[in-house]
C-alpha positions as CSV (number, residue, x, y, z in Angstrom):
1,X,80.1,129.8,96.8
2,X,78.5,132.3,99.6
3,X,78.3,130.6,103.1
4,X,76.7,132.1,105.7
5,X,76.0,130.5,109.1
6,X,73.9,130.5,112.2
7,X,73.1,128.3,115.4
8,X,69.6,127.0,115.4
9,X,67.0,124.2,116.8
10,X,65.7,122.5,113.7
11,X,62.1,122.5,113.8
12,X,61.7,118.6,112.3
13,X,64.0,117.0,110.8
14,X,63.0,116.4,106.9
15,X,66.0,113.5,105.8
16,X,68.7,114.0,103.6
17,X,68.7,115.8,100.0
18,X,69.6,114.2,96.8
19,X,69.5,116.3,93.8
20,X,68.4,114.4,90.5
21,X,69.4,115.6,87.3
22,X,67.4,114.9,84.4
23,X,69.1,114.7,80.9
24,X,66.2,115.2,78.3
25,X,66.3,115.7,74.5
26,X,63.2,115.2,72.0
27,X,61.1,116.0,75.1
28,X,58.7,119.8,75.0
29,X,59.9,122.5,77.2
30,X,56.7,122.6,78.8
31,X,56.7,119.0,79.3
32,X,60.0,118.4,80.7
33,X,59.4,119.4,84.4
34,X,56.7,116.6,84.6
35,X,58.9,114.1,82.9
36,X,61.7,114.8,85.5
37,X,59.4,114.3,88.1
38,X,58.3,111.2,87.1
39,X,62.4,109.9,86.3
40,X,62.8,111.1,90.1
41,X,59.8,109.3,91.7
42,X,60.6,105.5,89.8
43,X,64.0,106.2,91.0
44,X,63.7,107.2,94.8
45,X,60.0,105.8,95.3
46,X,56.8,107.0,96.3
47,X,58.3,108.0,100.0
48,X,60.6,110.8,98.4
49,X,59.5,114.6,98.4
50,X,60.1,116.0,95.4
51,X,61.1,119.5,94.2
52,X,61.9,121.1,90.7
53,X,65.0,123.2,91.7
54,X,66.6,124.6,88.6
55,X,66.4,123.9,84.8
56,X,68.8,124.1,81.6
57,X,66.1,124.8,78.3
58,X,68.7,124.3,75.3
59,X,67.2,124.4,71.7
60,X,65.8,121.2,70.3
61,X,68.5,118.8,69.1
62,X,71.0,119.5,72.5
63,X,70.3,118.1,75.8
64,X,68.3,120.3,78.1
65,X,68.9,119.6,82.3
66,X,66.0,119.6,85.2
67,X,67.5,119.3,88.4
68,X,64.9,117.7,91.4
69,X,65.8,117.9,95.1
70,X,64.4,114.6,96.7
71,X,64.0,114.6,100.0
72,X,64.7,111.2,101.2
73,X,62.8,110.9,105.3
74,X,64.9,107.9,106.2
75,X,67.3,108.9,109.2
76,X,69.4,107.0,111.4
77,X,68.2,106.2,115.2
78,X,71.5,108.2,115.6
79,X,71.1,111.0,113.9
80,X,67.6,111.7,115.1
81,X,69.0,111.8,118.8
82,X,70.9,114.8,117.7
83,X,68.4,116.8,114.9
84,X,66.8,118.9,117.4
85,X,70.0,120.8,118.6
86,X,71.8,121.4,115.1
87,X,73.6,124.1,113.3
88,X,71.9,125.6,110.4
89,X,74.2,126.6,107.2
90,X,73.0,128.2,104.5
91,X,75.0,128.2,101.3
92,X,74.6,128.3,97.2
93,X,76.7,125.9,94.7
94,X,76.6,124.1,91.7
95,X,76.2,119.9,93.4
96,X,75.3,119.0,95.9
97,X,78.6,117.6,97.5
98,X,80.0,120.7,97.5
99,X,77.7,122.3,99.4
100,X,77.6,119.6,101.2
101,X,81.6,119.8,102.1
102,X,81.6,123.7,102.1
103,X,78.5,123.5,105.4
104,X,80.9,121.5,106.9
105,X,83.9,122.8,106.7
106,X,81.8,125.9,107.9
107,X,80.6,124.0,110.6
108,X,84.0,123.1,111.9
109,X,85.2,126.8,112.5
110,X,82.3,126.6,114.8
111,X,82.6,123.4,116.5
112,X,86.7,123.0,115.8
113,X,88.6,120.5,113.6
114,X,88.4,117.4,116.0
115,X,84.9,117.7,116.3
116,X,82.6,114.5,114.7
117,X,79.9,116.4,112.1
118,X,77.6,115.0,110.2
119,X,74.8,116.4,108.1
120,X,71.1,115.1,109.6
121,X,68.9,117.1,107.4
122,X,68.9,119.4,104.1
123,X,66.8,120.9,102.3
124,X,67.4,122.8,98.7
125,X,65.6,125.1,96.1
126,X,66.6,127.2,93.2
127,X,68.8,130.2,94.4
128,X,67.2,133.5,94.1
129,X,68.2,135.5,90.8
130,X,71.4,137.5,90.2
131,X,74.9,137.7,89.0
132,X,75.4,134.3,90.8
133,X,72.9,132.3,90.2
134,X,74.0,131.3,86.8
135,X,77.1,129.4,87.9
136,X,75.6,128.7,91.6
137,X,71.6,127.7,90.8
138,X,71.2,125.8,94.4
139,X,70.8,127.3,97.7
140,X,71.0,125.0,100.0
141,X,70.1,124.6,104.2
142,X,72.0,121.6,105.5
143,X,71.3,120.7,109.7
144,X,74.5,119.9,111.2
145,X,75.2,118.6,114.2
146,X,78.1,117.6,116.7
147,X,78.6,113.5,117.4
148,X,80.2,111.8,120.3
149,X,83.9,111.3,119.4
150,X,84.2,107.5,118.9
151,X,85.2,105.0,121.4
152,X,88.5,104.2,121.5
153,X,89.9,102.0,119.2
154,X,87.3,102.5,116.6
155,X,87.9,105.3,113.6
156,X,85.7,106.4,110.7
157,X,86.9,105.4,107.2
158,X,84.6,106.5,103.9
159,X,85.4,105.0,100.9
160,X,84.0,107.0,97.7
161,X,82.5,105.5,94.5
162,X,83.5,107.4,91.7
163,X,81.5,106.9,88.6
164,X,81.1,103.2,89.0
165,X,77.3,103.2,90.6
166,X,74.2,102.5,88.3
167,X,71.1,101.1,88.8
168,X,67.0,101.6,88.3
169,X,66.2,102.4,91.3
170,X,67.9,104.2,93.9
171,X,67.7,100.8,96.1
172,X,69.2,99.0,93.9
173,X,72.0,101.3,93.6
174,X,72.5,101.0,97.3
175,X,72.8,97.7,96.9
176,X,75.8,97.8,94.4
177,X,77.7,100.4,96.7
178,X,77.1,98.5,99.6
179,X,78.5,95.1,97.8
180,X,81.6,97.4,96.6
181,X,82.0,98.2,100.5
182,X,82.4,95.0,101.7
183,X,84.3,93.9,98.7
184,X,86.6,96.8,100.3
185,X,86.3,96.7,103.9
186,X,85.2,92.9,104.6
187,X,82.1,90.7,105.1
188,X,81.5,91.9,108.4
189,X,81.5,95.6,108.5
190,X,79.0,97.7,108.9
191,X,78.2,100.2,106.4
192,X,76.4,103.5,105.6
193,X,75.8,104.5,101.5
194,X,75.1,107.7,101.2
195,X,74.7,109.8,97.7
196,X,75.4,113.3,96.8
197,X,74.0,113.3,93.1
198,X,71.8,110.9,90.6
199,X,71.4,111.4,87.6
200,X,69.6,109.7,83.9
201,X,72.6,107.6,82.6
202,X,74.3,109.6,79.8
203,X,74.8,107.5,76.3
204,X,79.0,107.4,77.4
205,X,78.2,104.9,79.9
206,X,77.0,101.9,77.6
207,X,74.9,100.4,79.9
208,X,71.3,99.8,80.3
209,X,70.4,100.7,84.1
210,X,68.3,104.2,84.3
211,X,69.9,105.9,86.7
212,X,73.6,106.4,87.4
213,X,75.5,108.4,90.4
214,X,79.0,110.3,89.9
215,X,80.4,110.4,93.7
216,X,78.6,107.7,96.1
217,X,80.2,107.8,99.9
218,X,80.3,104.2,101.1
219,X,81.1,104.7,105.4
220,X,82.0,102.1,107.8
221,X,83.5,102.3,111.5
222,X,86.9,100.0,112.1
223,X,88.0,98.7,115.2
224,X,91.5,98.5,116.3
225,X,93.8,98.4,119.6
226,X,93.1,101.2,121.5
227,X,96.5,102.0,122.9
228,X,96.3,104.1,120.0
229,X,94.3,106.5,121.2
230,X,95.9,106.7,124.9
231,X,99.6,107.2,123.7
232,X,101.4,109.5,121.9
233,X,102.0,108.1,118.6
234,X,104.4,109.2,115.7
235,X,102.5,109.8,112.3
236,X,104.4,108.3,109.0
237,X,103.1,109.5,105.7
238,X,103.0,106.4,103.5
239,X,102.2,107.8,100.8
240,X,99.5,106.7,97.7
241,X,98.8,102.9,97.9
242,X,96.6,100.9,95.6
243,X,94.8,97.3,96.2
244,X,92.1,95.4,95.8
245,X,90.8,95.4,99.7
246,X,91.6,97.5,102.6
247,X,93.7,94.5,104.0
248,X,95.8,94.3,101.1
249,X,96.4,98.5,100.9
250,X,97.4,98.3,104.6
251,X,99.9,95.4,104.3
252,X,101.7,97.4,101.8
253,X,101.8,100.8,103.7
254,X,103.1,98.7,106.4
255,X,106.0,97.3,104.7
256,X,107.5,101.2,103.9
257,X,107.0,102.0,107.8
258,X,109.0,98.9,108.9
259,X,111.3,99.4,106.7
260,X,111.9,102.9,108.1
261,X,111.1,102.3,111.8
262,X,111.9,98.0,112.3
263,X,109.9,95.3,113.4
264,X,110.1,96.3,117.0
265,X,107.4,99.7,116.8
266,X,103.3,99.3,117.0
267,X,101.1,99.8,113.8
268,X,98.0,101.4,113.1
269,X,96.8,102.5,109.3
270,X,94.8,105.0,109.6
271,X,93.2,106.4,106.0
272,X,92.6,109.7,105.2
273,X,89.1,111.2,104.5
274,X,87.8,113.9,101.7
275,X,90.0,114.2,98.5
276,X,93.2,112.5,99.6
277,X,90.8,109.0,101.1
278,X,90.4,105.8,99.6
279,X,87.8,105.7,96.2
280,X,87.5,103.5,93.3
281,X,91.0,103.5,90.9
282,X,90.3,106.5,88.9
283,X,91.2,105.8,85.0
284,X,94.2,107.7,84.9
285,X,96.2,105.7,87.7
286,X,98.2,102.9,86.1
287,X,97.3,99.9,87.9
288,X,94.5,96.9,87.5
289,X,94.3,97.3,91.2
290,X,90.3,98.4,92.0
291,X,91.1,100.7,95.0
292,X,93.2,103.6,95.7
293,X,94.4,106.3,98.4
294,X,96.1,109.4,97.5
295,X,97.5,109.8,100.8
296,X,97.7,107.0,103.6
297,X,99.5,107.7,107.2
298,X,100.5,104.6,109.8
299,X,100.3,105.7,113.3
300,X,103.5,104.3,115.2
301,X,104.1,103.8,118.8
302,X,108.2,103.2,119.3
303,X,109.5,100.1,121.5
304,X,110.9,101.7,124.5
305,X,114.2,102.0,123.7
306,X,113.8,104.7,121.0
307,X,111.6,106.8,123.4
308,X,113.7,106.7,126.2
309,X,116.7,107.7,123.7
310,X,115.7,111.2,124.3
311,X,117.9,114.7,123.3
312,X,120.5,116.3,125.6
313,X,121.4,119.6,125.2
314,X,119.6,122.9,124.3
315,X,117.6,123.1,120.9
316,X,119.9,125.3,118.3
317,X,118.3,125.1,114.7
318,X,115.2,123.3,112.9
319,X,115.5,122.5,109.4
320,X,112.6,123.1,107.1
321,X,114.2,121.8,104.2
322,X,113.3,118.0,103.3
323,X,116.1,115.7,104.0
324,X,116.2,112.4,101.6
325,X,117.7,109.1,102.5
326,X,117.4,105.0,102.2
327,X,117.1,104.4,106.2
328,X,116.6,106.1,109.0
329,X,120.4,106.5,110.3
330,X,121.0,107.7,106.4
331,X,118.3,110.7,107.3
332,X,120.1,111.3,110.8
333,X,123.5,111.7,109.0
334,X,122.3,113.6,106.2
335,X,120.5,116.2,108.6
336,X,123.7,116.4,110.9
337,X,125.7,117.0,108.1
338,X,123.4,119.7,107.1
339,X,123.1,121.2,110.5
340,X,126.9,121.0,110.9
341,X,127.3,123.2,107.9
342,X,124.8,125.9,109.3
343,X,126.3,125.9,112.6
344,X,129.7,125.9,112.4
345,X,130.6,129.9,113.4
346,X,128.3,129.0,115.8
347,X,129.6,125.8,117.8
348,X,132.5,125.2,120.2
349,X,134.9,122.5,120.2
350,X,134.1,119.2,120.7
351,X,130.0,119.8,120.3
352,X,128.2,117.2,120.1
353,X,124.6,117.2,118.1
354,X,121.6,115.4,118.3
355,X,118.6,115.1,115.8
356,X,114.6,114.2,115.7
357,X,112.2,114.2,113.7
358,X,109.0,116.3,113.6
359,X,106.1,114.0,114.2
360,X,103.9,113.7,111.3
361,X,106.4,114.9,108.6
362,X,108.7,112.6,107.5
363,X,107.5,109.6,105.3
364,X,107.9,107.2,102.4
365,X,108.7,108.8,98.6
366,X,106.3,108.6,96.2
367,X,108.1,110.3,93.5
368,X,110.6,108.1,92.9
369,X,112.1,110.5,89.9
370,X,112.3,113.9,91.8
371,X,113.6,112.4,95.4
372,X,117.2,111.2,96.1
373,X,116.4,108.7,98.5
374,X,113.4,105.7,99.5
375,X,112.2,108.4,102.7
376,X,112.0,111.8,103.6
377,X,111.7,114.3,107.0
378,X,110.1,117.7,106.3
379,X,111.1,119.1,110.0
380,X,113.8,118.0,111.6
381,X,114.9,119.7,115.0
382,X,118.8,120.0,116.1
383,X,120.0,120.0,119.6
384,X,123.7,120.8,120.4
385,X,125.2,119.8,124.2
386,X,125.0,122.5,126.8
387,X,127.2,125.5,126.4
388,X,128.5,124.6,123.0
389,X,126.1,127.0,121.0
C-alpha cells in the first residue's frame, strides 16, 4: 500500500465512502456496470453518489466483480465542526478498511498516538494503471481530522461486526448492527454504525437479504469514574475474555485482577480498539458465548498502603525475562530468587532486595499449556539497599 500525506483545508466535505461490490454471473460484460449501479442505488438510496471504481470481467460461467464507491452526505454535527481544517491522505489498497486504517495510522505520526482522529470525508476512484494496480485497484483520499480528547471519565469503545450483518437496504442493515450494539453495550448507549464494505450476498450465506457487509464498526462512548484519568493507574493485561454483553466480559476480567491485586484496589475495564477489540465470536473460538476480545486490560488504582510501600535503595538490575507464578507474593519471590542468582558476585553481606513491577506488563495467563503459573510480569525492576551493590 503507497501512503503519502499532506496538510490541507477541505474544500466541502462530501460524507463518508462505502465501496459496494457487485457479484454478477449470467449478466453481459457491457451490461454489468449498469446493473451494479442499480444493486448500489436500492441499497444506499437515491441520496448516495455513486461511482464505478474498478471491475473484475471473468469468462461466462465464473463470477465477475464491479466495485461502486458511494458517497454517503450524511455527517455528524460533530464532524462537520471539524471538516474545514482536516488532513488530507492519499493512499491505494485493496478495501476500503484498510485504507481506511493505513490514513490513520498515517495521520497519527502527524498528530501523535494520543491524538482523537476520525475520518470526516473520503472519496475513491480506480487507481491509475501500473505494476500496482492489480493487487491495489483503489486510490483513495480520506479527510482527517483531530477531535477533542474526551471528558474525563468517558472512553471510546468500537465493537466490530464480523460477517454477521445482512439486509436489503443499507438502513436496514444499520438497524441490525445497531440492535447487536445495544445487545452488547446496553439499552442506553449511544451508538454510531459505520461500514467499510457492502457487498451482493454470496450463495455461502444461505440467506435471502440482498446485501451483506464483512466488517461493520458499531461505536459508543462509556462513562466511568473519572479518578481514572487524574491518577496514575497500574495497567493489568487480562487477557482474551468472551461473553454475551460487555457487563458480563468485564465481571470476568475483573475476577483475574482481584485475584492478583485484592479487593482493596480501584477498577476500570478499559477495551482495546483495532484488531485486538471486542467483535462478534469468530467461528474458530470454542465458546457459545456471542462476544469476544483478544486482548482486554483493567486499569487499577492501589489502596494506599501498597503505594506508599515504596523501594529503598539504588536500582541494580531489570529483568526482561517473564516471571510466572499463582499470586502476587509467588511473582515477588520468584523474581528475587532470580535476581539473587544474577547478583550474587555483585552484592555485600547482608543486602537486602526489593522488587516492582513494570506498569502495564504483568497480567493474567492465557495459555494455560505453555505458562507455569495463573500470572505473569514481563519487566520487573530490582533495587538492592544503599552500598550493597
Amino acid at each position: 500500500m503507497t501512503i503519502m500525506q499532506q496538510s490541507s483545508r477541505v474544500a466541502s466535505a462530501t460524507g463518508k465512502t462505502v465501496i459496494f461490490t457487485a457479484w454478477l454471473n449470467g449478466v453481459r460484460p457491457e451490461a454489468m456496470p449498469a446493473v451494479a449501479l442499480a444493486e448500489a442505488r436500492d441499497c444506499f438510496g437515491s441520496d448516495a453518489v455513486l461511482n464505478v471504481v474498478s471491475s473484475r470481467i471473468n469468462p461466462p460461467g465464473r463470477t465477475s466483480l464491479i466495485s461502486v464507491a458511494a458517497v454517503l452526505s450524511a455527517t455528524s454535527p460533530q464532524a462537520d465542526e471539524h471538516v474545514d481544517c482536516a488532513t488530507k491522505v492519499r493512499l491505494t489498497g485493496n478495501a476500503m478498511g484498510n485504507m481506511e486504517r493505513g490514513a490513520l495510522v498515517r495521520a497519527h505520526e502527524l498528530f501523535g498516538p494520543d491524538a482523537e482522529l476520525r475520518v470526516v470525508a473520503s472519496r475513491v476512484e480506480q487507481a491509475p494503471e501500473g505494476p500496482d494496480a492489480t493487487h491495489n485497484p483503489y486510490l483513495g483520499e480520506f479527510d482527517i481530522a483531530s477531535f477533542p480528547q474526551s471528558a474525563a471519565g468517558t472512553r471510546r469503545c468500537v465493537l466490530t461486526l464480523v460477517d454477521v450483518i445482512t439486509g436489503n437496504s443499507i438502513g436496514e442493515m444499520e438497524r441490525r448492527a445497531r440492535h447487536e450494539g445495544r445487545q452488547f453495550f446496553g439499552p442506553d448507549a449511544e451508538l454510531r454504525v459505520t461500514f467499510r464494505d457492502v457487498c451482493t450476498t454470496p450463495e455461502r450465506l444461505g440467506t435471502k437479504d440482498r446485501f451483506f457487509s464483512m466488517y461493520v464498526e458499531v461505536e459508543a462512548v462509556l462513562s466511568g469514574p473519572p479518578q481514572f484519568d487524574e491518577q496514575p493507574c497500574t495497567t493489568f493485561r487480562a487477557g482474551e475474555v468472551s461473553g454475551n454483553s460487555m457487563r458480563q466480559m468485564e465481571r470476568r476480567v475483573l475476577h483475574r485482577a482481584r485475584q492478583f491485586f485484592g479487593p482493596d484496589a480501584k477498577y476500570r475495564v478499559v477495551f482495546r480498539d483495532g484488531v485486538d477489540g471486542v467483535e462478534s465470536t469468530p467461528y474458530y473460538i470454542e465458546t457459545t458465548d456471542r462476544f469476544y476480545a483478544r486482548s482486554v486490560d483493567v486499569e487499577v488504582i492501589l489502596g494506599s498502603a501498597a503505594q506508599a510501600d515504596e523501594p529503598a535503595g539504588d536500582h541494580v538490575l531489570t529483568l526482561h525475562d517473564t516471571i510466572w507464578g499463582n499470586s502476587q507474593k509467588q511473582l515477588e519471590r520468584e523474581a528475587l530468587r532470580e535476581a539473587r542468582r544474577r547478583l550474587t558476585w555483585r552484592l555485600g553481606r547482608g543486602a537486602t532486595l526489593q522488587v516492582r513491577f513494570r506498569d502495564g506488563f504483568f497480567g493474567a495467563t492465557s495459555d494455560r499449556q505453555a505458562s507455569t503459573g495463573r500470572y505473569f510480569a514481563g519487566i520487573v525492576d530490582v533495587y538492592a539497599s544503599r552500598g550493597a551493590a
